[in-house]
N, C-alpha and C positions, 0 to 999 in steps of 0.2 A: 375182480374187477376183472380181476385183476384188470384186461382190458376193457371190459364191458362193466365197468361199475354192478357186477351182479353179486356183490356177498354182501352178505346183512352183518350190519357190525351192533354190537351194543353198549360203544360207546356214543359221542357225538357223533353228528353228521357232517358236521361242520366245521373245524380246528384250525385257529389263526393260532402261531408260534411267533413271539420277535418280528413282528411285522413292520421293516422301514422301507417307506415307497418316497421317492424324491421325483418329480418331474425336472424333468432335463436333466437329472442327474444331479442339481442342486436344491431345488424348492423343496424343502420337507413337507410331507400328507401325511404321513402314518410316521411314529416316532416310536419304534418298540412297542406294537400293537397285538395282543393275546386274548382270545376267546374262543366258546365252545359254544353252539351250535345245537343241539339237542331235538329231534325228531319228534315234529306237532307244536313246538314253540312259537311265540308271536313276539318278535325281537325289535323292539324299538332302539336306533341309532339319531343320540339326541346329540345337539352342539350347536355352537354359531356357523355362520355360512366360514368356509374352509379349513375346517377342522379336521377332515377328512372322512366322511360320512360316505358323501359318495365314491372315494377312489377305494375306499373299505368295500363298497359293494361292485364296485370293478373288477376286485380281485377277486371277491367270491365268484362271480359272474365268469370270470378266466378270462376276462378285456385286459388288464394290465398283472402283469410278474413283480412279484417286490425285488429291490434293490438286496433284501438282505433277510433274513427269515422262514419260515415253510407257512403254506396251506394244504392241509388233507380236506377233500372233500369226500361220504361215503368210507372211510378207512384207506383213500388211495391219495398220494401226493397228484398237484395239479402245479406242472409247471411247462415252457413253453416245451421243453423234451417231450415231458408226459404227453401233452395233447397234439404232437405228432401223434401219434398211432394213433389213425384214423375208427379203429375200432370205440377205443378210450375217448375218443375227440364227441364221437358222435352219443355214446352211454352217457358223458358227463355233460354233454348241452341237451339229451332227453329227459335230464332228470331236475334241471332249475334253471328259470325263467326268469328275465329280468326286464322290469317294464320301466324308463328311461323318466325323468321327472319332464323333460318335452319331447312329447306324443310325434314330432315332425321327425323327429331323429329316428325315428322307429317305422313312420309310418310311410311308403314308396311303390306299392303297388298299382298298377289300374286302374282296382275295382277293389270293395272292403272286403267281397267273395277271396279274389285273389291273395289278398293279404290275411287270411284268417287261415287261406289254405298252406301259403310259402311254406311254414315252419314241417308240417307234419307230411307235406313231400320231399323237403329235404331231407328227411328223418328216414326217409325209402318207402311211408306207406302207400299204401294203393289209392287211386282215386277213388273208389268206393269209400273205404272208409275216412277217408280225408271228407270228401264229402260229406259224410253223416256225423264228426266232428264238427265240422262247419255250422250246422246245421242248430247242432247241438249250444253252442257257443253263442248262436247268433240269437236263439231262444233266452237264455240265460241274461245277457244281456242286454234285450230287450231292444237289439238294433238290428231286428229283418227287414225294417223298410230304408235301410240304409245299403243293403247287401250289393246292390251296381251302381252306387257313388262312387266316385274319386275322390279321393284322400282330400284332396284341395278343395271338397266342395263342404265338407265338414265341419261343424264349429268345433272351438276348442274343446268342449265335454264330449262329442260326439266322437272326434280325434282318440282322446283319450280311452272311451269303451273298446274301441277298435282298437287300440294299442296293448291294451292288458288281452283282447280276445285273440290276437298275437299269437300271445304266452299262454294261455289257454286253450286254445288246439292242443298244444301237444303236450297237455296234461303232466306238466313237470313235478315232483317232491315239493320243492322247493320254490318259493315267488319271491325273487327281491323286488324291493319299490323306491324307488328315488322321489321323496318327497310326491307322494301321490293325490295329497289332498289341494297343493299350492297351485294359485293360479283360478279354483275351479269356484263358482257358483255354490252358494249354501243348498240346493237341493242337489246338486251334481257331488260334492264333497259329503253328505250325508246319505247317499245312495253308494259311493265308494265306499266307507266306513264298515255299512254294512257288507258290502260284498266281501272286505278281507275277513270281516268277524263268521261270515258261512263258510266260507275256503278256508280260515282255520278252522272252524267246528267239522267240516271233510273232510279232515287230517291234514291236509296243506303244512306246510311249514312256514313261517314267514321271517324275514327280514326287512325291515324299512325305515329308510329315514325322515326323519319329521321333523317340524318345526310344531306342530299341532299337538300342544298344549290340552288343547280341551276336549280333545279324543283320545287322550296316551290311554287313559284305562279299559276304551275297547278295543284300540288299532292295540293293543301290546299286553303280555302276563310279565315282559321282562324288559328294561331299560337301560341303554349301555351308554352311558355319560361321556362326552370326547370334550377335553380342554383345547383350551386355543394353543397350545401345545404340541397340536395335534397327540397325546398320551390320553387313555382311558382313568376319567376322573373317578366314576364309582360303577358297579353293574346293579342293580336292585328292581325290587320292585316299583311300577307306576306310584304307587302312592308314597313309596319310604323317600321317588324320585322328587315328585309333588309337593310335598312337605319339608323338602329343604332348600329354604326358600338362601342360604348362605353357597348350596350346592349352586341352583339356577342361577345367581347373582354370577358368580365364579365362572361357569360356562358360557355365560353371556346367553343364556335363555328370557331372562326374564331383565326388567330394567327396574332402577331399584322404587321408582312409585308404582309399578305393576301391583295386582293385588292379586289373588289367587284365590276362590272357592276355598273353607276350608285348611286355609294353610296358617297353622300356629306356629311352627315353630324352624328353631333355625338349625344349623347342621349339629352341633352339640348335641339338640335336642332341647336345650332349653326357648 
């Protein structure tokens, strides 16, 4: 990395230790929270709203430090010391991208040229090639007649493209997603769907959280279950998630006349 995040490790890329986050020092979000990350993975983070889903992607992200526990990202600790040096600071926001579950938080440029370019000139590259990323991105997501709008002139799904096309400038490892499907139109949320399932087939790596139920088996290969506890209920597969329908009751995913596709049986198994 040492400071440039440049060794290749072959472990995870990702490594949450004892992870307790309190807001204000008292609210508990994370309660002794542990996971691993793994390079090309599509990580679903399931629970009820305040469970800690998003403040878990905070911290990947390096927006909030826990109270109490480690994060490695890449094989390197990431804490507010570490990401002083400016070297480290700048290697470890080139390499994961986190796109906000509201697009307004994110989105504060001009023009959507402008805001597509921010990230990969703060990064030090040239206007040239910022540019032909731009370009690149704006192809991809299908919004060149958007490119000298202002932000405020955008609907919500059009906000949104712009906001992930962000994080994609500057072509990070890693994409976290806060709840990326909520809020959007059935053709706007099944055009996302698709896009994280191609960015994982790219190598991409994913983490996201979701309430979306009827996409976990393409938004995800892996499922990491958060009790109202804020503590990690189970980690498994979409479907071993799916089918336990005493799991989803417990998590407050499902309400108990929900019906599910498919779903026989309860956590036992019976």
């Amino acid at each position: 990395m040492s400071a440039s995040l440049s060794a290749e490790n072959s472990g995870p890329i990702l490594a949450c230790t004892d992870l307790v986050y309190r807001y204000l020092g008292k609210f508990e979000a994370l309660a002794g929270v542990s996971l691993t990350v793994a390079a090309g993975e599509k990580v679903a983070l399931l629970g009820a709203n305040g469970c800690g889903k998003s403040t878990l992607l905070k911290v990947l992200d390096g927006l909030v430090f826990p109270d109490s526990g480690g994060y490695t990202a890449f094989g390197e600790p990431v804490t507010e010391d570490t990401l002083e040096d400016e070297q480290m600071n700048m290697g470890f926001r080139s390499r994961i991208g986190f796109v906000f579950q509201n697009s307004d938080a994110q989105v504060f440029s001009p023009t959507v040229r402008d805001e597509l370019a921010f990230g990969p000139l703060q990064l030090g590259l040239d206007r040239a090639e910022t540019a032909g990323r731009v370009d690149d991105v704006l192809r991809l997501l299908g919004i060149e007649d958007l490119v000298d709008r202002a932000p405020f002139q955008l609907s919500g799904g059009q906000k949104k493209r712009v906001a992930i096309g962000t994080v994609l400038t500057m072509n990070p490892e890693v994409l976290l997603f806060d709840e990326p499907t909520a809020a959007l139109d059935p053709r706007t949320s099944e055009w996302l769907t698709g896009l994280i399932e191609e960015l994982a087939t790219a190598g991409k790596t994913i983490v996201l959280a979701t309430h979306d139920l009827d996409s976990l088996d393409r938004l995800a290969d892996r499922c990491i279950v958060f009790g109202e506890d804020h503590t990690i209920l189970t980690d498994g597969s979409p479907k071993d998630v799916l089918d336990d329908r005493m799991l989803l009751l417990e998590a407050n995913l499902i309400h108990e006349r929900t019906r599910l596709a498919g779903q026989t049986r309860g956590r036992s198994g019976g």
